[in-house]
C-alpha positions in Angstrom: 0.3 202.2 11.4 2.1 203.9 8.9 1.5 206.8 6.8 1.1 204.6 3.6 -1.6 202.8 5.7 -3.4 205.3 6.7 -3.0 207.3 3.1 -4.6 203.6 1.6 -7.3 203.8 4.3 -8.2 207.1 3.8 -8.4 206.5 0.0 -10.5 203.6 0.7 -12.7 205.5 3.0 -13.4 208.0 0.1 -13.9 205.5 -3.1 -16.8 203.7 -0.9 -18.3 207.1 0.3 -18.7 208.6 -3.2 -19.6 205.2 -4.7 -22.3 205.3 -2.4 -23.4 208.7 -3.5 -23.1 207.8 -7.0 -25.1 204.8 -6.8 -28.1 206.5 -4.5 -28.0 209.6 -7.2 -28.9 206.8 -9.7 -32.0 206.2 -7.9 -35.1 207.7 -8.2 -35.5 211.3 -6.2 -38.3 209.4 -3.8 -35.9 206.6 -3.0 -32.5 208.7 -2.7 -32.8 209.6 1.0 -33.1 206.1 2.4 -29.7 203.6 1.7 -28.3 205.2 4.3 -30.7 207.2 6.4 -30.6 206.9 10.1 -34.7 206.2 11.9 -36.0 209.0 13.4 -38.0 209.9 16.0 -41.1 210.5 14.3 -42.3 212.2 11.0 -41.4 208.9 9.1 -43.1 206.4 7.0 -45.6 203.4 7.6 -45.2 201.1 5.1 -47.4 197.6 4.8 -46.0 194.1 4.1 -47.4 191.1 2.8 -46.3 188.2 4.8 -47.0 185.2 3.0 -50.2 183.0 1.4 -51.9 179.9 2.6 -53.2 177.1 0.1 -56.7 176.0 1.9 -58.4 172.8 1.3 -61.1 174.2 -0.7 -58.9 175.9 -3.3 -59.0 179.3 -1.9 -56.0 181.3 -0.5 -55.5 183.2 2.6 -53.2 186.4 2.4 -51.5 187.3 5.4 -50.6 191.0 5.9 -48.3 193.2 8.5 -46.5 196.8 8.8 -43.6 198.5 9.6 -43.3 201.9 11.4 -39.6 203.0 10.6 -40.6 205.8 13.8 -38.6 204.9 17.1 -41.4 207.0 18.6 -44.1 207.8 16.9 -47.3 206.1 17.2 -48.8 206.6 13.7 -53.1 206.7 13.3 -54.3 206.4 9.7 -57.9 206.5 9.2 -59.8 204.0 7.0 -60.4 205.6 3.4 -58.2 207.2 0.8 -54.7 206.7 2.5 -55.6 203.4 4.0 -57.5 200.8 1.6 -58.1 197.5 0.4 -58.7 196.5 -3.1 -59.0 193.4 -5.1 -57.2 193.0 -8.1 -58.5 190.6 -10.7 -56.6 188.4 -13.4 -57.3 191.2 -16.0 -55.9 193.9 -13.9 -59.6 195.3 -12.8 -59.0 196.7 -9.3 -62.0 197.3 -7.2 -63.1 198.2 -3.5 -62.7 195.1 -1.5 -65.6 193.8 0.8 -63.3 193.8 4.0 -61.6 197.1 3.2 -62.2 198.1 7.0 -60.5 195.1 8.4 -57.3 196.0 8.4 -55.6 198.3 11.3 -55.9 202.1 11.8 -53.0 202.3 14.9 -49.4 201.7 13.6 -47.5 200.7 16.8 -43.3 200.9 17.2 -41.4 197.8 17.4 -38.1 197.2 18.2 -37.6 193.2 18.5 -34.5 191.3 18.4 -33.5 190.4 14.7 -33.2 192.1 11.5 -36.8 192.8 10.8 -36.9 193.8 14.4 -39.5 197.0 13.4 -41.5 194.6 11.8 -45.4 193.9 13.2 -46.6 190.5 11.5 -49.9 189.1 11.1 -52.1 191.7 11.8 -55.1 190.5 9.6 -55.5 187.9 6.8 -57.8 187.8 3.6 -59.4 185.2 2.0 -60.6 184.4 -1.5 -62.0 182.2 -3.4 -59.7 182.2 -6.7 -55.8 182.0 -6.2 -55.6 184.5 -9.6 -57.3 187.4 -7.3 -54.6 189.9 -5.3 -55.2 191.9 -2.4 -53.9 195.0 -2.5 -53.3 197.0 1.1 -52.4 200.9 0.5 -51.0 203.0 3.3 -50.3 206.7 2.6 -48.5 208.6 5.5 -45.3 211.2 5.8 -46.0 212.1 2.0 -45.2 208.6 1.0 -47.5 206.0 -0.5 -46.9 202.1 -0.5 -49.2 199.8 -2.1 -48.3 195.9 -1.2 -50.1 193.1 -3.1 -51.1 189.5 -2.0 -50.5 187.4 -4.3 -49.7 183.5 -4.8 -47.7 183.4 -7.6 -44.2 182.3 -5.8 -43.6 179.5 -3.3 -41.1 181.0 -1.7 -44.2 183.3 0.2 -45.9 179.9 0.7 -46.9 179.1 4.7 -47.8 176.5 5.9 -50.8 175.4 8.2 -49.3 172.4 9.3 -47.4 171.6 12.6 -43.5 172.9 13.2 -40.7 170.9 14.1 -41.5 169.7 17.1 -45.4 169.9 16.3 -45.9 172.9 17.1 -49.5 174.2 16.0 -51.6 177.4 15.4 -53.2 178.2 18.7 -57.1 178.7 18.7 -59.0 181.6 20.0 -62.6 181.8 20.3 -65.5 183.9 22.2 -67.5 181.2 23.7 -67.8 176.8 23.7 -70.0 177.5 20.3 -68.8 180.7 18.5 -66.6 180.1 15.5 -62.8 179.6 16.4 -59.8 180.8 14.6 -56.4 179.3 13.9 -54.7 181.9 12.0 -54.5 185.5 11.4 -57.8 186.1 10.3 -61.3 186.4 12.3 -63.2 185.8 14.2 -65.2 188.9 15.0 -67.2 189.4 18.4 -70.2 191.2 18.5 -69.8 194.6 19.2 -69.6 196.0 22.9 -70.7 198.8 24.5 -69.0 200.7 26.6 -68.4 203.8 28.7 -65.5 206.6 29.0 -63.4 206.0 31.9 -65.8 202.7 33.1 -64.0 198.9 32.8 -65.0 196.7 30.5 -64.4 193.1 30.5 -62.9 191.7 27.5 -62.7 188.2 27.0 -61.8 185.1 24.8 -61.2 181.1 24.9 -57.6 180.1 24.4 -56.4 177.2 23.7 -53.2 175.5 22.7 -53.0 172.7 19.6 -49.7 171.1 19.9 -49.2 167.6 18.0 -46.0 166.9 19.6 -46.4 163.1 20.7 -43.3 161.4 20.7 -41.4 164.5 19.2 -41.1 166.4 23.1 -41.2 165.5 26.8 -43.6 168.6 27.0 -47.5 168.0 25.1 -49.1 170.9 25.7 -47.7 174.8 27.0 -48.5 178.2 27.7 -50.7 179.8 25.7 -50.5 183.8 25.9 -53.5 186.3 25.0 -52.2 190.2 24.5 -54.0 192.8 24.0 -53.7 195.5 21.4 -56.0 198.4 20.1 -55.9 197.4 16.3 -58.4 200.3 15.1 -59.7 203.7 17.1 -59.8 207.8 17.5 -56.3 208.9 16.4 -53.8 209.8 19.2 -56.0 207.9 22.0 -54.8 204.8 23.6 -56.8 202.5 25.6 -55.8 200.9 29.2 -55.4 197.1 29.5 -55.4 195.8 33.3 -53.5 193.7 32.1 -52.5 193.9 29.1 -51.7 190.0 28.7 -52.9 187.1 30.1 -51.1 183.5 30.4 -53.4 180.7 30.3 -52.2 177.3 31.7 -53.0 174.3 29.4 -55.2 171.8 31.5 -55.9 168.1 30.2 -59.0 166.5 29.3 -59.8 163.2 27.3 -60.7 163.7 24.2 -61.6 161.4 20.9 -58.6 159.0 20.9 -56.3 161.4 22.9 -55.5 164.0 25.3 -55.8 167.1 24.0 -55.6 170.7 25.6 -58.4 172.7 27.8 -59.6 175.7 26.4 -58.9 178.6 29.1 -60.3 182.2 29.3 -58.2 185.3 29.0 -59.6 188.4 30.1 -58.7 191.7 30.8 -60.9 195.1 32.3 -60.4 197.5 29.1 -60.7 201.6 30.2 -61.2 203.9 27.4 -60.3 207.7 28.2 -62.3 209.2 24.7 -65.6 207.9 22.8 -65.3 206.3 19.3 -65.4 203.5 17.4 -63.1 201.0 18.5 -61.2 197.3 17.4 -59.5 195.1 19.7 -57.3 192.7 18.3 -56.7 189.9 20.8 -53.6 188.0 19.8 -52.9 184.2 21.2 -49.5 182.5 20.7 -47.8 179.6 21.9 -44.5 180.9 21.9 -43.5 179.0 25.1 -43.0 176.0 22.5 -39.7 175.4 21.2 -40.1 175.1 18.0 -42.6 178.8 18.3 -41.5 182.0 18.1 -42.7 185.5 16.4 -40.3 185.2 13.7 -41.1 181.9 12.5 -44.5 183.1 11.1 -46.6 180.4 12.6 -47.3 180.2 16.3 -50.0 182.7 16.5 -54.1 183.7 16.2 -56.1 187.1 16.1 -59.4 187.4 17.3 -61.1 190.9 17.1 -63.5 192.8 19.5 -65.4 195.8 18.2 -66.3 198.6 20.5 -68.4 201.4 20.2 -67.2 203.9 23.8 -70.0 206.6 24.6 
């Protein structure tokens, strides 16, 4: 390489570096540190994300909601309340308390998946409501930052879709017993609360079961269907121990109306809490053994949530 070359790389080098600086001065003060800023450790910002919207049969809408902890290390607790809310927002711009403000989760967790949103947690919780014109609002307010996402169905291109994927692949269901209410997405159900003691096991269980629709698509009908574990709300800086922390259920055949369909199976785990409080347990179910299922398709997967109270 000659010294023109390098002399035109250099020069290149430099233009890009202060066009860079002149285009983040340009933002606002708040924003200016970010373009370019490495993730640290901890002492970052939790941010909330609004995954998508479901159209339902009866003309309500389902708002799907997730996070992102830019930490690589930090585990981030923010309390229910001021700097961690739900509000509805109404056609005329009224914003008031939502009824599930209290849903959503206290515990921010570190990601690092494969992929570009790699640091992003989907799917955590879901509201409905009745009129598609209503938003849901989720606030988070850590590391002197504040981030408000809305809900909203105002653009397809956030639509999602209950029905089957390519190879007919399906929401898996998660339940609590043969007659509790089941769920299919990423909202509900709710258990009834548990009792427990510090440092004693507790069982925690649900009913899995997969709901592929892949006749004639796929060799394979039914697969794997995988309960994990996660604390979703409790006492800040206190995690809780999951022997184990995921459980694999098997898909077993029975006959049902017209066709085969899936077994439900149980998941369970022994749950050791080390401090009192008030927990939530979010028991997530996927299917991503499918091949048409994975976590960043925004489909294969249900919550169900256990509340705790540890004495």
């Amino acid at each position: 390489m000659n010294r023109r070359t390098i002399f035109a790389a250099t020069l290149m080098a430099v233009t890009a570096a202060l066009g860079a600086e002149a285009a983040s001065a340009q933002l606002p003060e708040h924003l200016q540190e970010y373009p370019l800023a490495s993730l640290r450790p901890s002492g970052d910002v939790v941010a909330p994300f609004f995954d998508g919207w479901f159209a339902n049969p009866d003309g309500s809408v389902t708002y799907q909601f997730g996070y992102m902890n830019r930490n690589t290390e930090e585990v981030v607790d923010i309390p229910l309340g001021e700097a961690n809310k739900l509000e509805l927002r109404y056609a005329d711009g009224t914003t008031v308390p939502a009824e599930v403000d209290g849903i959503q989760p206290t515990r921010f967790y570190v990601y690092s998946r494969r992929g570009f949103n790699g640091k992003r947690e989907r799917g955590t919780f879901a509201v409905t409501v009745p009129d598609p014109s209503t938003e849901v609002v989720w606030t988070l307010s850590h590391a002197q930052r504040s981030y408000s996402v809305p809900g909203r169905a105002t653009s397809t291109a956030y639509e999602l879709s209950w029905g089957a994927a390519a190879f007919g692949s399906l929401r898996p269901a998660v339940r609590f017993s043969p007659t509790s209410p089941e769920s299919r997405g990423a909202e509900g159900p709710w258990a009834e609360r548990m009792m427990a003691s510090v440092g004693t096991p507790v069982t925690l269980s649900a009913l899995i079961q997969d709901r592929g629709n892949r006749y004639d698509l796929t060799d394979v009908l039914y697969v794997p269907v995988e309960a994990t574990f996660i604390v979703h709300q409790g006492p800040a800086g206190v995690e809780a121990e999951f022997d184990p922390p995921s459980v694999t259920v098997e898909p077993g055949m029975s006959a049902g109306e017209g066709a085969v369909q899936a077994e439900w199976g149980e998941a369970s785990t022994q749950a050791t809490f080390t401090a009192p409080g008030e927990y939530v347990i979010r028991v997530r179910v996927d299917n991503f053994a499918a091949e048409d299922s994975g976590f960043d398709y925004v489909c294969c997967w249900a919550n169900a949530y256990i509340p705790v109270t540890v004495r």
